[in-house]
N, CA, C and O atoms as a Maestro MAE file, in Angstrom:
{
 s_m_m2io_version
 :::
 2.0.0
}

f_m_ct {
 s_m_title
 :::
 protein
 m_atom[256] {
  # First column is atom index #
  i_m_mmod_type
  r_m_x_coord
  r_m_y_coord
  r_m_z_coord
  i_m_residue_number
  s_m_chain_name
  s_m_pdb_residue_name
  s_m_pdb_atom_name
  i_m_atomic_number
  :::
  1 25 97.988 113.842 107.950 1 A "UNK " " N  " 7
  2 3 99.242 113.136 108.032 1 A "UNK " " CA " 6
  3 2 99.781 112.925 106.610 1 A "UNK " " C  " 6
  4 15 99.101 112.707 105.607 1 A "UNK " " O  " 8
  5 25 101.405 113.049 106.707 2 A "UNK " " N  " 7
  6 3 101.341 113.118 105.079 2 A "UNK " " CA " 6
  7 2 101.618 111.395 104.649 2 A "UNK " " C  " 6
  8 15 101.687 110.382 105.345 2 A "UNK " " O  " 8
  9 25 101.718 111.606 103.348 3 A "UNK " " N  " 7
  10 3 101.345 110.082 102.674 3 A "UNK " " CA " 6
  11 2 103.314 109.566 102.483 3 A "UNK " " C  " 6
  12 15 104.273 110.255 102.135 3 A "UNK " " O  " 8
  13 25 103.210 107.751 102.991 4 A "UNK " " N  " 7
  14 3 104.110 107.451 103.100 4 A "UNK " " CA " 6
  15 2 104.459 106.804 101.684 4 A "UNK " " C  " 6
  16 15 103.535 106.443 100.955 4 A "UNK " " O  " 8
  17 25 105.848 106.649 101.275 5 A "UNK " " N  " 7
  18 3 106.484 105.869 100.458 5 A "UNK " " CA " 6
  19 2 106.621 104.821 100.783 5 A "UNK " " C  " 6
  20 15 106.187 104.066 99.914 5 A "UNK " " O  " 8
  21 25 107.194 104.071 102.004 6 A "UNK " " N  " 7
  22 3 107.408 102.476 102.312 6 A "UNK " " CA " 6
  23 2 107.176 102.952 104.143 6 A "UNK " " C  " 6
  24 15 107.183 104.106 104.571 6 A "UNK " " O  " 8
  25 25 107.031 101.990 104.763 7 A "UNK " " N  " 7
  26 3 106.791 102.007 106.192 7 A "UNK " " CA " 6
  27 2 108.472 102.465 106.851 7 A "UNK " " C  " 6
  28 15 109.585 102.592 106.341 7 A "UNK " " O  " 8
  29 25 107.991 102.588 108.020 8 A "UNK " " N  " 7
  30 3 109.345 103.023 108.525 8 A "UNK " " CA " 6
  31 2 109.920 102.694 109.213 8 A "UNK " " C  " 6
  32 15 109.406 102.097 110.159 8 A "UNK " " O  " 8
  33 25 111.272 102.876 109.157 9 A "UNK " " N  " 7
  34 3 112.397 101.959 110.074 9 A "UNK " " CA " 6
  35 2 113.022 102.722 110.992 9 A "UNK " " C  " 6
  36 15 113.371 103.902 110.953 9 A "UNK " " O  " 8
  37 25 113.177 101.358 112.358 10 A "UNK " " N  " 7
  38 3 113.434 101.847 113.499 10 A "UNK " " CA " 6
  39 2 114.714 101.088 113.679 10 A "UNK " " C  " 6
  40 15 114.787 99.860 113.723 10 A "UNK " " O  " 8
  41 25 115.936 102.110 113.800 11 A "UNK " " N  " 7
  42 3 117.372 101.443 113.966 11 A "UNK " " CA " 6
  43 2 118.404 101.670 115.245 11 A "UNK " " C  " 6
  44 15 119.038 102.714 115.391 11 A "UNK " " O  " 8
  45 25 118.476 100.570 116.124 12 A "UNK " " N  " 7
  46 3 119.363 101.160 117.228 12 A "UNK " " CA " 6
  47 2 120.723 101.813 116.920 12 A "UNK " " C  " 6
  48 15 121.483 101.504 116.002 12 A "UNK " " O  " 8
  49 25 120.903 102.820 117.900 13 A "UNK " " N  " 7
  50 3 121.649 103.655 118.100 13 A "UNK " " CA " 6
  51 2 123.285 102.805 118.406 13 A "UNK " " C  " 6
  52 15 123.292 102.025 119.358 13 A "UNK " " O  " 8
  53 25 124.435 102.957 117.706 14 A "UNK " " N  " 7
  54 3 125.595 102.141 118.432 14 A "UNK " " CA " 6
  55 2 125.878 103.037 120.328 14 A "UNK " " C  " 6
  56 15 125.844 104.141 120.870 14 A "UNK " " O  " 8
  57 25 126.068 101.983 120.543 15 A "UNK " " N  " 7
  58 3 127.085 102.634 121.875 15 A "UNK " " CA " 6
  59 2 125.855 102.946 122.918 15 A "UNK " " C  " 6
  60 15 126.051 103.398 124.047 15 A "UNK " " O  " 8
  61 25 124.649 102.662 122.417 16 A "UNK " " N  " 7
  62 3 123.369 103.780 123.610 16 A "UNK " " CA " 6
  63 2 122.019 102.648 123.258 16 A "UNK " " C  " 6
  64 15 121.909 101.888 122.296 16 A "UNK " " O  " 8
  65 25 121.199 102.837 124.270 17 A "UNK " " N  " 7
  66 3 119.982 101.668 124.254 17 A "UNK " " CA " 6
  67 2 118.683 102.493 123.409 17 A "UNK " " C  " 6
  68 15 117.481 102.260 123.284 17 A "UNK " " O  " 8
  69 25 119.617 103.588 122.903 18 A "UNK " " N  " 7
  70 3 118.351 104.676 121.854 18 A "UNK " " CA " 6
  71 2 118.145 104.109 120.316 18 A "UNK " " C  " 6
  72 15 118.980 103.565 119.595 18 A "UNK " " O  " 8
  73 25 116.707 104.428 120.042 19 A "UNK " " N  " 7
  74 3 116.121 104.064 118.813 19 A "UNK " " CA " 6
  75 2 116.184 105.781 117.786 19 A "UNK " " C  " 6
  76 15 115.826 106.900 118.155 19 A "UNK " " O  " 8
  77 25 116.583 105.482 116.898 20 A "UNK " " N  " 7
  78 3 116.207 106.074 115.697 20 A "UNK " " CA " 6
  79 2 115.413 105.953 114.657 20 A "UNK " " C  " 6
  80 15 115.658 105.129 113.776 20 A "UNK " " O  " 8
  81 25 114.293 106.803 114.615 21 A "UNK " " N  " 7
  82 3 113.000 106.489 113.659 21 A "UNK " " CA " 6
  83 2 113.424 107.079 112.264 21 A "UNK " " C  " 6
  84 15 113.852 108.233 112.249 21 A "UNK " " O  " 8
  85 25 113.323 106.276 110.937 22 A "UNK " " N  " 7
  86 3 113.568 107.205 109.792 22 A "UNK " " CA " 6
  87 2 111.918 106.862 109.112 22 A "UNK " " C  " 6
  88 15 111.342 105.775 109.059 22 A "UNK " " O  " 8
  89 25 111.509 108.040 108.701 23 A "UNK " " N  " 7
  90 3 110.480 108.170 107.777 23 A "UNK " " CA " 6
  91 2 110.254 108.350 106.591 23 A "UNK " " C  " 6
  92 15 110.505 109.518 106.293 23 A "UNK " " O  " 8
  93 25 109.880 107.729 105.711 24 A "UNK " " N  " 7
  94 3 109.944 107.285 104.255 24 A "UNK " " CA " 6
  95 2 108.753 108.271 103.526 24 A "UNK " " C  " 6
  96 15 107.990 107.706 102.742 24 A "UNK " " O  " 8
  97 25 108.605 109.517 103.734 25 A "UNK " " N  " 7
  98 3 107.528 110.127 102.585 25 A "UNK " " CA " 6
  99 2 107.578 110.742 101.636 25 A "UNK " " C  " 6
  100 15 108.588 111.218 101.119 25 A "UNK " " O  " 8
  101 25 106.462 110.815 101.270 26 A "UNK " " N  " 7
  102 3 106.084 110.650 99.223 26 A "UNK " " CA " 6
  103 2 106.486 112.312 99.142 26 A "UNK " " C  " 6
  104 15 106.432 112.709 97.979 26 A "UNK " " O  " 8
  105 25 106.744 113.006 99.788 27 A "UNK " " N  " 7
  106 3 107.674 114.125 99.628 27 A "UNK " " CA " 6
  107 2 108.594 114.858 99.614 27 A "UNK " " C  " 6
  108 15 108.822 116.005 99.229 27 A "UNK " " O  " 8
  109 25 109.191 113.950 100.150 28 A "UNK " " N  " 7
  110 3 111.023 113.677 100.729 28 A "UNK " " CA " 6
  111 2 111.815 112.659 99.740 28 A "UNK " " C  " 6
  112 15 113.021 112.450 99.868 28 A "UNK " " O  " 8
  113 25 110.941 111.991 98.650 29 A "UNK " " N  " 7
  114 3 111.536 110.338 98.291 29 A "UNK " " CA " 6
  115 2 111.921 111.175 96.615 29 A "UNK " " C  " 6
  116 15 111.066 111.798 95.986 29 A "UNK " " O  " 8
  117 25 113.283 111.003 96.180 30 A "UNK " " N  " 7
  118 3 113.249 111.643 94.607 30 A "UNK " " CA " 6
  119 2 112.095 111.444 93.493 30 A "UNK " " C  " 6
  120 15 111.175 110.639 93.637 30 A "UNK " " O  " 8
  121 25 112.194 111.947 92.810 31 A "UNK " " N  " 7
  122 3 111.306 111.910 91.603 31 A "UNK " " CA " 6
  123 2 111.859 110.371 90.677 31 A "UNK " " C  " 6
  124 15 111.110 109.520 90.197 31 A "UNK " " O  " 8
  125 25 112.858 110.382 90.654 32 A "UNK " " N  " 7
  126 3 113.198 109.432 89.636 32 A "UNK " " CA " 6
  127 2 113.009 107.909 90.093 32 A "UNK " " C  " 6
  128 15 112.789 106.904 89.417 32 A "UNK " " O  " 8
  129 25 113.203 108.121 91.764 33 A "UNK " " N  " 7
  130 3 112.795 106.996 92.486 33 A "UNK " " CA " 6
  131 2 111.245 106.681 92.481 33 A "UNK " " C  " 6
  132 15 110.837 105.521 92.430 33 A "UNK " " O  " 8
  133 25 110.604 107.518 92.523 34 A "UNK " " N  " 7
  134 3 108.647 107.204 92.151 34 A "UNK " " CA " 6
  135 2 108.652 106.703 91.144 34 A "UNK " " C  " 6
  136 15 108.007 105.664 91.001 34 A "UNK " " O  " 8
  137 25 109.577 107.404 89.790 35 A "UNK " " N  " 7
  138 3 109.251 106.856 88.462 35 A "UNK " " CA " 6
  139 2 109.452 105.386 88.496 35 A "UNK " " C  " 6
  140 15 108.584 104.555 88.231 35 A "UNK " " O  " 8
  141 25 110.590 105.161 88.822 36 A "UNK " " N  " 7
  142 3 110.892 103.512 89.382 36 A "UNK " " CA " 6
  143 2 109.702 103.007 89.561 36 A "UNK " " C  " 6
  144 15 109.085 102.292 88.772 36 A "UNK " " O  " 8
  145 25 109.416 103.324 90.458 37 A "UNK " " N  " 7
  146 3 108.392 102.344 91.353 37 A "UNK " " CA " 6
  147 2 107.063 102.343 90.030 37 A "UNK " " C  " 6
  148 15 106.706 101.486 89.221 37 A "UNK " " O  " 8
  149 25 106.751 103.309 90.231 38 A "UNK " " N  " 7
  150 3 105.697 103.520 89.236 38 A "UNK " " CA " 6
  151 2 105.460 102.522 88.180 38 A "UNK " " C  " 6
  152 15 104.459 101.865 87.894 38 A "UNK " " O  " 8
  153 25 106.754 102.586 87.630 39 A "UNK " " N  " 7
  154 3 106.527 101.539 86.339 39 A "UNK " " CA " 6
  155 2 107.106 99.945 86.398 39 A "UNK " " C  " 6
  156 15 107.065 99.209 85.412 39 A "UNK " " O  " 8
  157 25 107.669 99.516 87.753 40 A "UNK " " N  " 7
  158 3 107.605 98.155 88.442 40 A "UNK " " CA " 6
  159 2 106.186 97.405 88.423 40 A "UNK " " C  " 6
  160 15 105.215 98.150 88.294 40 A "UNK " " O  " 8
  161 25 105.966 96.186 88.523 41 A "UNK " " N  " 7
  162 3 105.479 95.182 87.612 41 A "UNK " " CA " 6
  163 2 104.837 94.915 88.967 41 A "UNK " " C  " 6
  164 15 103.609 94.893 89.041 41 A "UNK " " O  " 8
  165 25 105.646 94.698 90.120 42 A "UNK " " N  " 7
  166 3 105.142 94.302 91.697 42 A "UNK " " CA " 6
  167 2 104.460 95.377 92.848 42 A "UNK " " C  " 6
  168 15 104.020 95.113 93.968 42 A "UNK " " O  " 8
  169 25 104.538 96.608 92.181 43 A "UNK " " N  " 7
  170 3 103.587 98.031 93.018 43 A "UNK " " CA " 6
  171 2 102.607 97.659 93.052 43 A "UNK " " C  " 6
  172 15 102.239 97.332 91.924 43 A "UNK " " O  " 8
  173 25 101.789 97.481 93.893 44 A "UNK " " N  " 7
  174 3 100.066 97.690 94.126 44 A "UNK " " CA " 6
  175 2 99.534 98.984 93.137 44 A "UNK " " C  " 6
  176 15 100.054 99.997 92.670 44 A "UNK " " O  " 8
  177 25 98.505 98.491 93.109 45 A "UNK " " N  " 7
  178 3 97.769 99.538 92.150 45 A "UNK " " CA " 6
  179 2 97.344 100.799 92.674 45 A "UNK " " C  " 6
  180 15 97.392 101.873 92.075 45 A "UNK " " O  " 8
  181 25 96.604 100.439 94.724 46 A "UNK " " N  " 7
  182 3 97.079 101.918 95.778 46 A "UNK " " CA " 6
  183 2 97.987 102.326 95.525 46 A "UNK " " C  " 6
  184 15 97.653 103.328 94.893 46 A "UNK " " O  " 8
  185 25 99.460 102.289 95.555 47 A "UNK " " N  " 7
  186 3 100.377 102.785 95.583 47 A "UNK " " CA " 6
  187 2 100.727 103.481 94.575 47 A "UNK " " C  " 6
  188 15 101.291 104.558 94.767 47 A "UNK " " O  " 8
  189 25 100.424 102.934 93.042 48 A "UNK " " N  " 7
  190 3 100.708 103.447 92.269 48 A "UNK " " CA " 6
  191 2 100.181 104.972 91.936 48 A "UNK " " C  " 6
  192 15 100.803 105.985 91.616 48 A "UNK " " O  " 8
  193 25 98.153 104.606 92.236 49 A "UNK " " N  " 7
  194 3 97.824 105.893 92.492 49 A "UNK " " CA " 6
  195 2 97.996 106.896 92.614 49 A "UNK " " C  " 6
  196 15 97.693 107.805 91.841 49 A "UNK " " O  " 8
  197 25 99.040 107.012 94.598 50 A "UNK " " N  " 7
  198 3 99.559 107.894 94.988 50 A "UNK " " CA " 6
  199 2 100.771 108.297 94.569 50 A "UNK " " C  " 6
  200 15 101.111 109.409 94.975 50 A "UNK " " O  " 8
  201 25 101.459 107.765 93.932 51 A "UNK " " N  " 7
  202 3 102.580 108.135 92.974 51 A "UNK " " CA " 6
  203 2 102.409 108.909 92.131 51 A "UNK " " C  " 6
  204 15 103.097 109.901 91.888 51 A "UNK " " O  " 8
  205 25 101.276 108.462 91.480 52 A "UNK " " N  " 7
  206 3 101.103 109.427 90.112 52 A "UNK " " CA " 6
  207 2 100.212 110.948 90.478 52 A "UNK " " C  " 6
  208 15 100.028 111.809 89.618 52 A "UNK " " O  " 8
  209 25 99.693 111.071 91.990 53 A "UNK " " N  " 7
  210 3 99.484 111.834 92.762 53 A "UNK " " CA " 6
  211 2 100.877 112.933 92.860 53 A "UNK " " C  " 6
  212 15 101.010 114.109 92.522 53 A "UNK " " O  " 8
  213 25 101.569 112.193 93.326 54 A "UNK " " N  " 7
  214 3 102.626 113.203 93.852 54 A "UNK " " CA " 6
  215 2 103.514 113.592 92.556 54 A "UNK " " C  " 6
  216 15 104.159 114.622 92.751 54 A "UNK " " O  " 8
  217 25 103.662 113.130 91.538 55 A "UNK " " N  " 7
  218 3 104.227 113.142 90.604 55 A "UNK " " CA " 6
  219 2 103.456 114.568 89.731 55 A "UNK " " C  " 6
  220 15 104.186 115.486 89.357 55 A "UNK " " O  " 8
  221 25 102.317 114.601 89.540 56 A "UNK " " N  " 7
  222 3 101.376 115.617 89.052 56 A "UNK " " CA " 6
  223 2 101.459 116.709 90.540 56 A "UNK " " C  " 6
  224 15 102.342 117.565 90.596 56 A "UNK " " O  " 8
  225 25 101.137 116.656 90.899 57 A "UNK " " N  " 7
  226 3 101.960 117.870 92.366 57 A "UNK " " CA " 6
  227 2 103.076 118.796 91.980 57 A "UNK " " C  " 6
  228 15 103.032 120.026 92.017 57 A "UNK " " O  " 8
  229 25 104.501 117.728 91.450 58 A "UNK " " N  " 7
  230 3 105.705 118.160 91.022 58 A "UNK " " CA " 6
  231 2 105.926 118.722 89.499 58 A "UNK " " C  " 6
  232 15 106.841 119.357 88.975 58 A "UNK " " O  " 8
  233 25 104.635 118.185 89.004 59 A "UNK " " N  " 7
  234 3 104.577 118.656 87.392 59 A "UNK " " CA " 6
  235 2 105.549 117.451 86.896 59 A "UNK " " C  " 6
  236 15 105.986 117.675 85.767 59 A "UNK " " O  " 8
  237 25 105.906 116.468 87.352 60 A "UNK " " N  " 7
  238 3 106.973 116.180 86.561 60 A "UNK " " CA " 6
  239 2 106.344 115.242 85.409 60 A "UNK " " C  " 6
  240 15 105.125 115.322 85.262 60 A "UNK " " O  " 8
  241 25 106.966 114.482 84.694 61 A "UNK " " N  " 7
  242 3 106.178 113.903 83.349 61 A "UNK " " CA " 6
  243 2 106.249 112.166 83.739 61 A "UNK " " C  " 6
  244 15 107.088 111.293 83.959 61 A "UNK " " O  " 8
  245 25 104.350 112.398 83.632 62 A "UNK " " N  " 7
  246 3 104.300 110.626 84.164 62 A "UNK " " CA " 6
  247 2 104.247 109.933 82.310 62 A "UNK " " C  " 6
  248 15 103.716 110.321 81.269 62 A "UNK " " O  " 8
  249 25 105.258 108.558 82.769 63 A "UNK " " N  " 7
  250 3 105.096 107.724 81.742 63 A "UNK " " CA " 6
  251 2 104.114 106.902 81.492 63 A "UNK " " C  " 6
  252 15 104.107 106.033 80.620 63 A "UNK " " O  " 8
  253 25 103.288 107.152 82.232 64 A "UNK " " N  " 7
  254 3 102.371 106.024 82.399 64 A "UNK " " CA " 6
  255 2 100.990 106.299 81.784 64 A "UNK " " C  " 6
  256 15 100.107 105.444 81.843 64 A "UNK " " O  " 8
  :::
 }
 m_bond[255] {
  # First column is bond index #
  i_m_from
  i_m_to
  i_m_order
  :::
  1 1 2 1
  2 2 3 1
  3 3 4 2
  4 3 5 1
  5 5 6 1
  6 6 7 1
  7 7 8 2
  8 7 9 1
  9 9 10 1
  10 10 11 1
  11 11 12 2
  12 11 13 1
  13 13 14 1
  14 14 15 1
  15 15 16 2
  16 15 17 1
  17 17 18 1
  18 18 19 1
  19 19 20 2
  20 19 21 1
  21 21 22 1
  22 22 23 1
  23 23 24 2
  24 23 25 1
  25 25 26 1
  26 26 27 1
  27 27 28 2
  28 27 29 1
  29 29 30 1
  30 30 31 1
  31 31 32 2
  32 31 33 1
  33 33 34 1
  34 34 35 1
  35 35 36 2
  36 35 37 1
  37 37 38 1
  38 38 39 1
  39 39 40 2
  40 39 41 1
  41 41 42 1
  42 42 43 1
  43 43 44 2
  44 43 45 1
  45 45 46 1
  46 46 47 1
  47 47 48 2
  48 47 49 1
  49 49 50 1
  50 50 51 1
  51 51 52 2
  52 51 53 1
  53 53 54 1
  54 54 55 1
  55 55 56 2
  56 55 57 1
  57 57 58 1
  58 58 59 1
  59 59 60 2
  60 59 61 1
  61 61 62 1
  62 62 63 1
  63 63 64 2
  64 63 65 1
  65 65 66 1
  66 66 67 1
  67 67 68 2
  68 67 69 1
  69 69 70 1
  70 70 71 1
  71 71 72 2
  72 71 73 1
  73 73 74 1
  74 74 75 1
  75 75 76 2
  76 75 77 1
  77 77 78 1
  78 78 79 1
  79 79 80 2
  80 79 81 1
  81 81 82 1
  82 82 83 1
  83 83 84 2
  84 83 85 1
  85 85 86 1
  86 86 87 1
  87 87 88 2
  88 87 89 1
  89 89 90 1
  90 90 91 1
  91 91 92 2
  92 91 93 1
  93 93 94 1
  94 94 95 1
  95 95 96 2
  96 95 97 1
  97 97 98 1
  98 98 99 1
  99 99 100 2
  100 99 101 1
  101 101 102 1
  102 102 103 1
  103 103 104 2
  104 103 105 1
  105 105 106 1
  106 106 107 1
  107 107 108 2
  108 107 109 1
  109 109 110 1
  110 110 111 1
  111 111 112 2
  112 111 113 1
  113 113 114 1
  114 114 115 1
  115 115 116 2
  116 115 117 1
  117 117 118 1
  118 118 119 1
  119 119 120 2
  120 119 121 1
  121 121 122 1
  122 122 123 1
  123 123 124 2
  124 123 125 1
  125 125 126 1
  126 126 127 1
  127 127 128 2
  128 127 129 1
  129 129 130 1
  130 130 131 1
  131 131 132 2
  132 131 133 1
  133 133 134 1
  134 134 135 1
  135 135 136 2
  136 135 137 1
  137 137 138 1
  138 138 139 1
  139 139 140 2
  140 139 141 1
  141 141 142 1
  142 142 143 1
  143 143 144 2
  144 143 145 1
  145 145 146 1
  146 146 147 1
  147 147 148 2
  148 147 149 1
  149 149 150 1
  150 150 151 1
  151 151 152 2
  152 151 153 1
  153 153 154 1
  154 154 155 1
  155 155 156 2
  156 155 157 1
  157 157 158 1
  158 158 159 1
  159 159 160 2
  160 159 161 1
  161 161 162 1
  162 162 163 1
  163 163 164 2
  164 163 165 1
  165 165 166 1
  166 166 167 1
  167 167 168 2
  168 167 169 1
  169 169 170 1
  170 170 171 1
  171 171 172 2
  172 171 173 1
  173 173 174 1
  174 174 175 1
  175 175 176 2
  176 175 177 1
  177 177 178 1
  178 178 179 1
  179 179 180 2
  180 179 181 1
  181 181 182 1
  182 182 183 1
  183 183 184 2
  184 183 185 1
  185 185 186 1
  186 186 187 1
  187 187 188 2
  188 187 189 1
  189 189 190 1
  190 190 191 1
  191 191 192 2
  192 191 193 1
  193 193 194 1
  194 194 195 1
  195 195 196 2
  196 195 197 1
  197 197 198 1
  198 198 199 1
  199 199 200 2
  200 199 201 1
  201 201 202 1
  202 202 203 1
  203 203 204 2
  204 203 205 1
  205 205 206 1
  206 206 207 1
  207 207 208 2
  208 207 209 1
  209 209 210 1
  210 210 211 1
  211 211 212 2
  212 211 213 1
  213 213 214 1
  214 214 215 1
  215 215 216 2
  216 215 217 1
  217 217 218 1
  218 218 219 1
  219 219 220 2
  220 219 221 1
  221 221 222 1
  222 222 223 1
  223 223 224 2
  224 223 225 1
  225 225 226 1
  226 226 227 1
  227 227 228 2
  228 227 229 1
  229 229 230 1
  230 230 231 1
  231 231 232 2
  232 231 233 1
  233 233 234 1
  234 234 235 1
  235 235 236 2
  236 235 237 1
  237 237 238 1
  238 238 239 1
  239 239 240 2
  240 239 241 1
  241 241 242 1
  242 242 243 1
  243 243 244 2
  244 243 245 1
  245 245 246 1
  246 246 247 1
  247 247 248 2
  248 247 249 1
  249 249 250 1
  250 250 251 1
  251 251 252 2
  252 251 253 1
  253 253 254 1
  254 254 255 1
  255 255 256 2
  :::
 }
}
């Protein structure tokens, strides 16, 4: 299963009694948005982990 960015949200549909699921993953979420997080003060230290996981994946350049 792949690895999530934030949990996911379930939003009713206007006009219909249908749910829409959106999924938040660490491979779909921008690069510049990880960097964010990454270097935020309030990330868990799991999380950060997997950031700097996916970040080395992309090659891109961790500041950290």
């Amino acid at each position: 299963m792949p690895i999530k960015f934030k949990p996911s949200s379930r939003t009713m549909l206007k006009g219909s009694n249908k749910y829409k699921t959106e999924h938040f993953y660490m491979k779909s979420t921008p690069t510049a948005e990880l960097q964010s997080a990454l270097e935020a003060n309030n990330t868990a230290p799991k999380r950060k982990q997997k950031i700097k996981n996916e970040l080395v994946k992309r090659n891109a350049e961790l500041n950290n």
